[in-house]
C-alpha positions in Angstrom: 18.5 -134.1 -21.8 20.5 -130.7 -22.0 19.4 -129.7 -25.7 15.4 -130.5 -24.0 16.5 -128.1 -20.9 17.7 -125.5 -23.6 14.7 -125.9 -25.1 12.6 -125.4 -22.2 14.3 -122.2 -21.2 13.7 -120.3 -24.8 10.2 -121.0 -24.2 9.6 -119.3 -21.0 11.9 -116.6 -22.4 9.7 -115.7 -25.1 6.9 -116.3 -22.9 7.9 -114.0 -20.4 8.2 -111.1 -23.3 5.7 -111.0 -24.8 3.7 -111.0 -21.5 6.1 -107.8 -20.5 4.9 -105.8 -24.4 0.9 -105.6 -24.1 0.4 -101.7 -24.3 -3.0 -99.9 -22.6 -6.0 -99.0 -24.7 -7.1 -95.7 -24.8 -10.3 -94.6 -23.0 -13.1 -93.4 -25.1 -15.2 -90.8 -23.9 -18.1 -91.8 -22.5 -21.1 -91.8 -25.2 -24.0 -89.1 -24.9 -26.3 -90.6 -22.8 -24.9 -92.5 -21.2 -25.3 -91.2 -17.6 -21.7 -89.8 -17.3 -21.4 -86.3 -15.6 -20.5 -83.1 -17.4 -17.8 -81.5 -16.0 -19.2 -78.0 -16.9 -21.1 -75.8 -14.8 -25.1 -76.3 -14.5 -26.8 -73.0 -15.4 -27.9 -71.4 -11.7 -32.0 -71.4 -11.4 -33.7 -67.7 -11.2 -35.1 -67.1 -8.3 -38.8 -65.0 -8.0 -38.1 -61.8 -6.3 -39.6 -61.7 -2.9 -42.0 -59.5 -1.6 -40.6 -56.6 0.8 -42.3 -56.9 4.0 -45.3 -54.4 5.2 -44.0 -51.8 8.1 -46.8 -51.8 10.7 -47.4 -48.8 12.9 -50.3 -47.7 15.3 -50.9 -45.5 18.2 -53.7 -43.6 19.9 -53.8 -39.9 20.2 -50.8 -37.7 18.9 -47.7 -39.1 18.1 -44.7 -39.6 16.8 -43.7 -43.1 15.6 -40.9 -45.0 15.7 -38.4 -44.7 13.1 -38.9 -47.1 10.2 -36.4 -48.2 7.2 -37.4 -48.0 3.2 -35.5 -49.0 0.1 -35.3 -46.8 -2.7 -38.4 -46.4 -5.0 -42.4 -46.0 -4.6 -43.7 -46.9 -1.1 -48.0 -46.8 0.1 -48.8 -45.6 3.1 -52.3 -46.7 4.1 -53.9 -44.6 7.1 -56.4 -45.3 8.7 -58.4 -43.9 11.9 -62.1 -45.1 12.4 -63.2 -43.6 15.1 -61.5 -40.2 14.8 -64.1 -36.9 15.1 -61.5 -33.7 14.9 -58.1 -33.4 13.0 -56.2 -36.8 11.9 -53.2 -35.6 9.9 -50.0 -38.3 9.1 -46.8 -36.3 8.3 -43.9 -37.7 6.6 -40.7 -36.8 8.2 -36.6 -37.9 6.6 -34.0 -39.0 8.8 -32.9 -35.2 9.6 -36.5 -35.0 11.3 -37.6 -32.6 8.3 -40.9 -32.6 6.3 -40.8 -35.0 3.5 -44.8 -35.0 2.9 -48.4 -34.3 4.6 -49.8 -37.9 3.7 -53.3 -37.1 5.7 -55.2 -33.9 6.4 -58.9 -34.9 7.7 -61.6 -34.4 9.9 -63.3 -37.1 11.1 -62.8 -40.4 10.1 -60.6 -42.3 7.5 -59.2 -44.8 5.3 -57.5 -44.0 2.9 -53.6 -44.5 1.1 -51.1 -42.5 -0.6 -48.2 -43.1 -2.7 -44.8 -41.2 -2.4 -41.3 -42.0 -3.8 -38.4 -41.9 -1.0 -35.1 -42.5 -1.5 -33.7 -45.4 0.5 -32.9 -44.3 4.1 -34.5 -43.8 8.0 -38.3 -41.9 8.1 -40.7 -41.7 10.8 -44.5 -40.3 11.0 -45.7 -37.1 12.9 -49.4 -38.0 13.7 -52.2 -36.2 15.1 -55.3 -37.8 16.1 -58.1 -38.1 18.9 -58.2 -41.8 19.0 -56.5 -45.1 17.7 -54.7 -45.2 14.4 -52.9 -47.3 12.3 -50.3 -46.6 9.4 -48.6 -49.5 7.1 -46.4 -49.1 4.7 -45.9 -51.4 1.9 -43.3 -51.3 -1.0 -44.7 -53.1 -4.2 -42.2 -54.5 -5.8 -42.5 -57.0 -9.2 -46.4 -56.6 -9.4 -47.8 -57.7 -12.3 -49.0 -54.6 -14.8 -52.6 -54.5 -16.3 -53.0 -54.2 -19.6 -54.9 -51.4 -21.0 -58.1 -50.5 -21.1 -58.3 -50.9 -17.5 -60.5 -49.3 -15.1 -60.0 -48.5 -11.5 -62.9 -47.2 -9.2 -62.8 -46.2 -5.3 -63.8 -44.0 -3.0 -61.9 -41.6 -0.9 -57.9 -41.4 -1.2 -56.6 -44.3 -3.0 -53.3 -46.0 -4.9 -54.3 -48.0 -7.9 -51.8 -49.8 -10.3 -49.4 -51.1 -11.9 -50.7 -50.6 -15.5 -48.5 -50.7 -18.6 -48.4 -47.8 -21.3 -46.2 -46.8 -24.3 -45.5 -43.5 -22.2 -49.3 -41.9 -23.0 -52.2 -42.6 -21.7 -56.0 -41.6 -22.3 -57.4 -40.8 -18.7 -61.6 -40.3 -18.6 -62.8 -39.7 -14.9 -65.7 -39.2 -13.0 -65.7 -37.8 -9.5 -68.8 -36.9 -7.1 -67.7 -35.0 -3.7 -67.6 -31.6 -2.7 -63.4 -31.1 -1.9 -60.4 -31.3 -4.2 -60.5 -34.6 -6.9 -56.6 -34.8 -7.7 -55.5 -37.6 -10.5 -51.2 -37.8 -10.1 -49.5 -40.6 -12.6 -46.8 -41.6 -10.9 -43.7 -44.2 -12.4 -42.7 -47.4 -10.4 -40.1 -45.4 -8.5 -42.6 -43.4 -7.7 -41.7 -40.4 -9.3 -44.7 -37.8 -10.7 -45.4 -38.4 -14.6 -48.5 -36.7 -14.9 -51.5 -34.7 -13.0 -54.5 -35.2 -15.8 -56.9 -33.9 -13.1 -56.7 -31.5 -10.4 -60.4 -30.3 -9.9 -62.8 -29.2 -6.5 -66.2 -31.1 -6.4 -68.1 -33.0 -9.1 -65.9 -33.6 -12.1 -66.6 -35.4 -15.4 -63.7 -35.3 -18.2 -60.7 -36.9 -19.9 -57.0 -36.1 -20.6 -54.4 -37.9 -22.4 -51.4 -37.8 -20.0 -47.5 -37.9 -21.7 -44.8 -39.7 -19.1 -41.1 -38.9 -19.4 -40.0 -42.6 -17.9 -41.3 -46.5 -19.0 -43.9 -47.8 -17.0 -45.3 -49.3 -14.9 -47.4 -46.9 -13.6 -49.3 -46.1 -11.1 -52.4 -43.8 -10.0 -52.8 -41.5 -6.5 -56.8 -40.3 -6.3 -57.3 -37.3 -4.0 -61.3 -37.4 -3.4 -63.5 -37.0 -0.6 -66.1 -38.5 -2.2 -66.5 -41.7 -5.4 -65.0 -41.9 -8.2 -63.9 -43.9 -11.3 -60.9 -43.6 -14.2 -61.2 -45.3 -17.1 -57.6 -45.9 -18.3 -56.7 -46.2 -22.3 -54.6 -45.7 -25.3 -54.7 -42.2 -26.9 
């Protein structure tokens, strides 16, 4: 009987051991595809640029409006006053209360839009009319550019664009009214490139316009009367 207790208690000795010496496996990574997370960064999604928002102002009669807030760059100003018979005139004026621009200088009625180039800050509008008006401002930002050849075509005071060019540009215009046709390429920040035309009454000719800065561009048409522009390469 004691050797078999000896006996029993080696057993469980060596039992006990070797249950005390099993040593972890590594973990692998997990295998590509297989569903595990990365811990690196996802790339962030673009975003689209959004549109600025328009800047509606109206009145009746002469006024001045209230004060209104631009970013930097190229800003339209579309007028309009449809039942005016004497003198509708839109001044510009900067923060200081100065003169920046005479957008609109009319008799009668009008519809019609300019472009200017501002530098980001506080403006407000000196207008002078003998009946109900309306003035918005837009900011185009991000447009998509035409292509050239492009044509525009319009009648009265107009802003057409964004078009691309390789800083040149072939300009062939047509013009039939009796007051000043003015043709001013203008870069997206609204700054003047170009004045191909600047003619009184019925015009027909062309001009290949240079422009210091890239495009886009865009096109300000001073005409009392219809007109078109053929737009191409020199």
């Amino acid at each position: 009987m004691g050797v078999l207790a000896v006996v029993v208690v080696i057993v469980v000795v060596v039992v006990a051991t070797n249950s005390g010496d099993k040593t972890s496996t590594p973990t692998k990574p997990a295998p590509a595809g297989s569903g595990a997370t990365s811990s690196q960064p996802s790339s962030a999604v673009k975003k689209t640029p959004r549109a600025l928002p328009a800047i509606r102002l109206a009145g009746r009669g002469k006024q001045a409006s209230p004060t209104f807030t631009v970013t930097d760059g190229l800003a339209v100003f579309h007028s309009t006053c449809s039942s005016c018979s004497a003198n509708f005139a839109v001044e510009l004026l900067d923060s200081s209360g100065q003169t920046k621009d005479l957008l609109v200088n009319n008799i009668g009625t009008y519809d019609g839009s300019k472009a200017e180039g501002l530098d980001a800050g506080r403006y407000r509008l000196n207008v002078t009319a003998d009946n109900a008006w309306s003035v918005t401002v837009t900011q185009p930002r991000h447009a998509s550019s035409a292509a050239l050849p492009h044509a525009y075509a319009g009648k009265g005071d107009h802003v057409k664009g964004p078009f691309n060019a390789d800083h040149a540009v072939k300009v062939q215009g047509t013009n039939r009214g009796q007051g000043n046709f003015a043709v001013e390429v203008l870069d997206a920040d609204g700054a003047l490139q170009d004045l191909p035309f600047n003619e009184i009454g019925t015009f027909n000719g062309s001009a290949v316009s240079q422009m210091i800065n890239g495009g886009p561009y865009y096109i300000n048409v001073t005409s009392d009367g219809t007109w078109k522009l053929q737009l191409s390469k020199p």
